[in-house]
N, C-alpha and C positions, 0 to 999 in steps of 0.2 A: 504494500500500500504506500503512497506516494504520501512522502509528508509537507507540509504547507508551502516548505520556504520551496521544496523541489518545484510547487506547483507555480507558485507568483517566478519563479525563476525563467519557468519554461515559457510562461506568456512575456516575461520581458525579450526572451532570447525571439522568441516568433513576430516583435512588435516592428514596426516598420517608420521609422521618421518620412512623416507626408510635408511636403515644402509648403503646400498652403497653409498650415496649422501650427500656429506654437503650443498650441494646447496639448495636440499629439507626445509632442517630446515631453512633458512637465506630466502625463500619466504615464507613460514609462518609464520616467524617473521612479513616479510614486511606487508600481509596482516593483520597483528593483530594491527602493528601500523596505517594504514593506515585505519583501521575500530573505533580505540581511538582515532583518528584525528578526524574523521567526525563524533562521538558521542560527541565529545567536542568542535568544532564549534556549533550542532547544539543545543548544551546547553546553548552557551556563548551569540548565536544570542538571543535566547529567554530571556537569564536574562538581555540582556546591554539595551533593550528597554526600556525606561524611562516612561514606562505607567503597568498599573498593568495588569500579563498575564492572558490571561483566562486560566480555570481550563483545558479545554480539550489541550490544548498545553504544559501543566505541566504535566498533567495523558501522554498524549503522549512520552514525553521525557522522563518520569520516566519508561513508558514501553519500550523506548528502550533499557534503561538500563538494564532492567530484561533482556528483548531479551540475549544481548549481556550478563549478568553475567548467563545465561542460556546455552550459546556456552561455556563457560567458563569451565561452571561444567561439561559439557561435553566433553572437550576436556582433562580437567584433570583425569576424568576415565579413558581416553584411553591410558594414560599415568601412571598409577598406578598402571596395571598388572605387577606384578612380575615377572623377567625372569628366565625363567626356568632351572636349572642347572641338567644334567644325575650324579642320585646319585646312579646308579649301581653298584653291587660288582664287576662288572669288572674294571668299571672305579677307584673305591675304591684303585685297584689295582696299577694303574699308577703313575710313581716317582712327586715330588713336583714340578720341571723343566717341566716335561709333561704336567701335568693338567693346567699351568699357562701359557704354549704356548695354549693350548684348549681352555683356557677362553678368553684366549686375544681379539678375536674379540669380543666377548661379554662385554667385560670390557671396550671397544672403545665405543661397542656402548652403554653402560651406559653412558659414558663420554659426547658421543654425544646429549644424549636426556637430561642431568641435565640441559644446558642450555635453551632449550625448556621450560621446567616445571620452571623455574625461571623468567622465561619472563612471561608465564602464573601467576603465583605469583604476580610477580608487576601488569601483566592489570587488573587483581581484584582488589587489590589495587584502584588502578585510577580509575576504574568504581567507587565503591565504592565512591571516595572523591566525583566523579562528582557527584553519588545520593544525595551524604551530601550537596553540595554545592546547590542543588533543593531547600531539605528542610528549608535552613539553609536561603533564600535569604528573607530578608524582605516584599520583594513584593510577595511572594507567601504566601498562605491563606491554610495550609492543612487539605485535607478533610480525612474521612472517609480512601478512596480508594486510597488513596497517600500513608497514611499509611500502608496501605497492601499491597502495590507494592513492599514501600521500604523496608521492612521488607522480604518480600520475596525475592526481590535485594540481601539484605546483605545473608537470607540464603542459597540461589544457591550460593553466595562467602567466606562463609562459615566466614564472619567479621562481630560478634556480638558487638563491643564497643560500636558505635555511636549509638545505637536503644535506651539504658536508656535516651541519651539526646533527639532524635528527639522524645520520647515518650514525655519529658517534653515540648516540643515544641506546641505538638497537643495540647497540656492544656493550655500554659501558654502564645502562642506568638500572638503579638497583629495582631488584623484584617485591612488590608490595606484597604483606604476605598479614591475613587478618587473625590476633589474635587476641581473642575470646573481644573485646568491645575496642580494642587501639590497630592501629595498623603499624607492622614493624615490617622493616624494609632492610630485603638481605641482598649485600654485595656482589653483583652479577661479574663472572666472569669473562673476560672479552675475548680470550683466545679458545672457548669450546667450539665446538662445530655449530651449533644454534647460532653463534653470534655472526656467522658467515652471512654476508650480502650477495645472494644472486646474481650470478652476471647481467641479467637480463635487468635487475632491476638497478643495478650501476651502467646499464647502457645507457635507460632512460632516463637516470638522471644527466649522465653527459651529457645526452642528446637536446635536452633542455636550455644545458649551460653554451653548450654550440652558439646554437642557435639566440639564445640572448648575447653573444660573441663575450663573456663572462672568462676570462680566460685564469685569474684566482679561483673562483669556482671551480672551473675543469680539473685545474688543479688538486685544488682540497676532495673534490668527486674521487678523482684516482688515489689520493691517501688515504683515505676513510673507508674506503671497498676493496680491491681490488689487492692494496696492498699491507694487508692486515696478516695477522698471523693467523687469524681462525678462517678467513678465506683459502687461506695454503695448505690448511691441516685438513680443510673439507675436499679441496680437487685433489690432493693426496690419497684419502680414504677411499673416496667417491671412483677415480680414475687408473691409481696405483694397484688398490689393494686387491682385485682380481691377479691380472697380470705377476704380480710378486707370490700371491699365493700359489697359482700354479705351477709357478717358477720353483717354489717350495715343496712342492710335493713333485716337482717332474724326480729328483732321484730315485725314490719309493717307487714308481711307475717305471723310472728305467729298469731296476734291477730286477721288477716283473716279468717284462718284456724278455729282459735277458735272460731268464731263469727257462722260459718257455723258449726261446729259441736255442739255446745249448742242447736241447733234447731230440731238434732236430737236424745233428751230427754227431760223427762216430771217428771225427779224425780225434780231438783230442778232447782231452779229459773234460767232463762237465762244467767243474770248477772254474778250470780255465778260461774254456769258452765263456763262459756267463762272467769273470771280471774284461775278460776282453769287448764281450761284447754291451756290458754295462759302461766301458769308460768309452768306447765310441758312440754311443747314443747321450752321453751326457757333453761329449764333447759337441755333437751337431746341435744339441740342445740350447748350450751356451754363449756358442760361438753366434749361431744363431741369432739369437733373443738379444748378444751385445750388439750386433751388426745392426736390428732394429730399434733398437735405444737409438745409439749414435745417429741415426737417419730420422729418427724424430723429434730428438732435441737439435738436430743441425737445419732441421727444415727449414728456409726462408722465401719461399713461394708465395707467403701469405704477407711478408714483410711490403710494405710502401717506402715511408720514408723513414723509419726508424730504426736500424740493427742495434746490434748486440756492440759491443765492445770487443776490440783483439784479449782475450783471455779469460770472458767470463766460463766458469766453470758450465757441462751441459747440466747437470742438475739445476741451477738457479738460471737456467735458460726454457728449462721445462716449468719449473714453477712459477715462474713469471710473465709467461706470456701471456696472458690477460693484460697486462699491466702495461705491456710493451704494444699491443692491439687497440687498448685506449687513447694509449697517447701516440701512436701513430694515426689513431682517429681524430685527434685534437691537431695536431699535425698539417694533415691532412684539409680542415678544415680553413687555418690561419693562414695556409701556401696558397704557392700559384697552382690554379689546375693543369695547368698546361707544361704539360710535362718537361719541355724544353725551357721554357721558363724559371724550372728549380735550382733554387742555387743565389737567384735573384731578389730576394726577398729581402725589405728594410725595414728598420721599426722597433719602438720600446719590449713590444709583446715579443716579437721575433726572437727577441735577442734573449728575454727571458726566458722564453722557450727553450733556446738551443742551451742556454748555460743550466737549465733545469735539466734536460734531457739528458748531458753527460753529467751532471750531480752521479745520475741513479745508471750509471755501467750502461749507458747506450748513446748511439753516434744518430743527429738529425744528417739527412743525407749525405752517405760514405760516398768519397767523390767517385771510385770506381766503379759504384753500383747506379749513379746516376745516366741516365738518357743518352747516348753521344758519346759516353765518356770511357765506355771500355777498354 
């Protein structure tokens, strides 16, 4: 069931500024206030309760929010079409006095609509502070799914600052815990596997900060995610621990194999056979499995502009590639696109970039890996 602030939200986001009418815009105004009112009672009722909320009335409120910064972004496209001006060579033709009586009504109703789109400004805003203040309330516990709500909140409102901090929050802020009438609060661990941020949901915070061209955000996005020790210990468990188990148990299975095939020969003694043919099966085994390590941590196929450093170790080439993917997407974003072009690039950001980028053991475009330049 759709709750109020969703509903006043959705009639602002569908409202349409009509140029005949100032009255138009001054009831879209009212319904947009009148849907932040009723999204911020129904925030203020759920945190002033002096007991700790449950998650699905958190997850609820934090979906209103999306709701509403959902009407938002859509009511701010409908506002960002550009108006169209007749640039024919007739009109080309007419004195400077002319065209600026011709535009006149046009230029009213630009007039008319800046204030619209500045109200829209601020309630993103306030949505916004209201997500923060979810996050930010001691008595709530955030999961998973909060995180990804609010993350997707701030990027329908296109406000990526607060996401480095509430990212440090999923890791770092203690767990409210009710006992018997007081609520006490236990020290959350930052490096368990729970406190791991999804890649998918540190894309979209980047993708955010991109796009607001926020380049300290990007930054702090990839410190706060990506480059955490419980994100390392999770694509470890998650991606390693197959692969090494089996790897663990292939000698128990070699000496299987070898047990049954010694039986089917008669040159030399059983025994024999079976350590001979136990150490050439763990020899293909190993030799194996190192030749694909090596070809997985040396992969650069997927590399743009960002390599590795001459020496980093492959283990901290395997673990970090998330890391080195982000900010080759950060990269990516602040360069020329045009591939001959790279190399060329000037500016405050730039330069932080590239002295950021070898901080942390990797090279912005190695000159022999660029374009031309083999």
């Amino acid at each position: 069931m759709l709750s109020s602030s969703n509903v006043l939200f959705r009639q602002f986001a569908t409202a349409r500024p009509v140029a005949d009418s100032g009255h138009h815009l001054h009831k879209i105004a009212r319904i947009a206030e009148r849907g932040l009112s009723a999204l911020e009672d129904e925030v203020n009722e759920m945190l002033q309760i002096p007991a700790i909320p449950s998650e699905e009335s958190v997850q609820s409120s934090l979906k209103s929010c999306e709701t509403c910064a959902r009407s938002i972004a859509k009511a701010k496209k409908s506002t960002d079409s550009p108006l169209q001006v007749d640039e024919s060579p007739a009109s080309t033709l007419l004195s400077l006095e002319e065209r600026q009586e011709d535009l006149g009504p046009l230029l009213s109703l630009d007039a008319r609509l800046e204030p619209s789109t500045k109200n829209k400004i601020a309630i993103a805003e306030k949505i916004s502070k209201i997500a923060y203040s979810i996050m930010t309330d001691p008595k709530v516990f955030i999961t998973s799914s909060m995180l990804e709500s609010y993350v997707r909140t701030q990027s329908l409102l296109g406000l990526p600052k607060t996401i480095p901090q509430v990212f440090v929050l999923y890791a770092f802020k203690p767990m409210p815990h009710l006992d018997r009438s007081s609520i006490r609060f236990i020290a959350s661990n930052p490096n368990k596997l729970s406190s791991a941020i999804s890649l998918a949901t540190a894309n979209a915070g980047l993708s955010v900060a991109i796009e607001a061209r926020d380049l300290p955000v990007c930054f702090d996005i990839i410190n706060t995610s990506v480059c955490t020790a419980a994100f390392r210990r999770s694509k470890t468990i998650r991606r390693a621990s197959l692969p090494f188990t089996a790897l663990a148990l292939s000698p128990a299975a070699a000496y299987a194999l070898a047990s049954q095939m010694s039986v089917y020969q008669n040159t030399l003694d059983p025994s024999v056979a079976t350590n001979i043919a136990f150490a050439g099966i763990l020899t293909y085994i190993f030799s194996t499995a190192t030749i694909g390590l090596v070809a997985v941590a040396t992969a650069n196929d997927q590399m743009d502009r960002i390599t590795w450093s001459i020496g980093t170790p492959l283990r901290e080439r395997w673990l970090r590639e998330e890391e080195r993917a982000l900010i080759d997407r950060v990269a990516g974003a602040w360069g020329f696109q045009d591939k001959f072009k790279r190399g060329e690039e000037e500016g405050e950001d730039w330069e932080a970039l590239r002295e950021w980028v070898g901080s942390r053991g990797m090279v912005l475009d190695r000159v022999e890996l660029m374009e031309g330049m083999e």
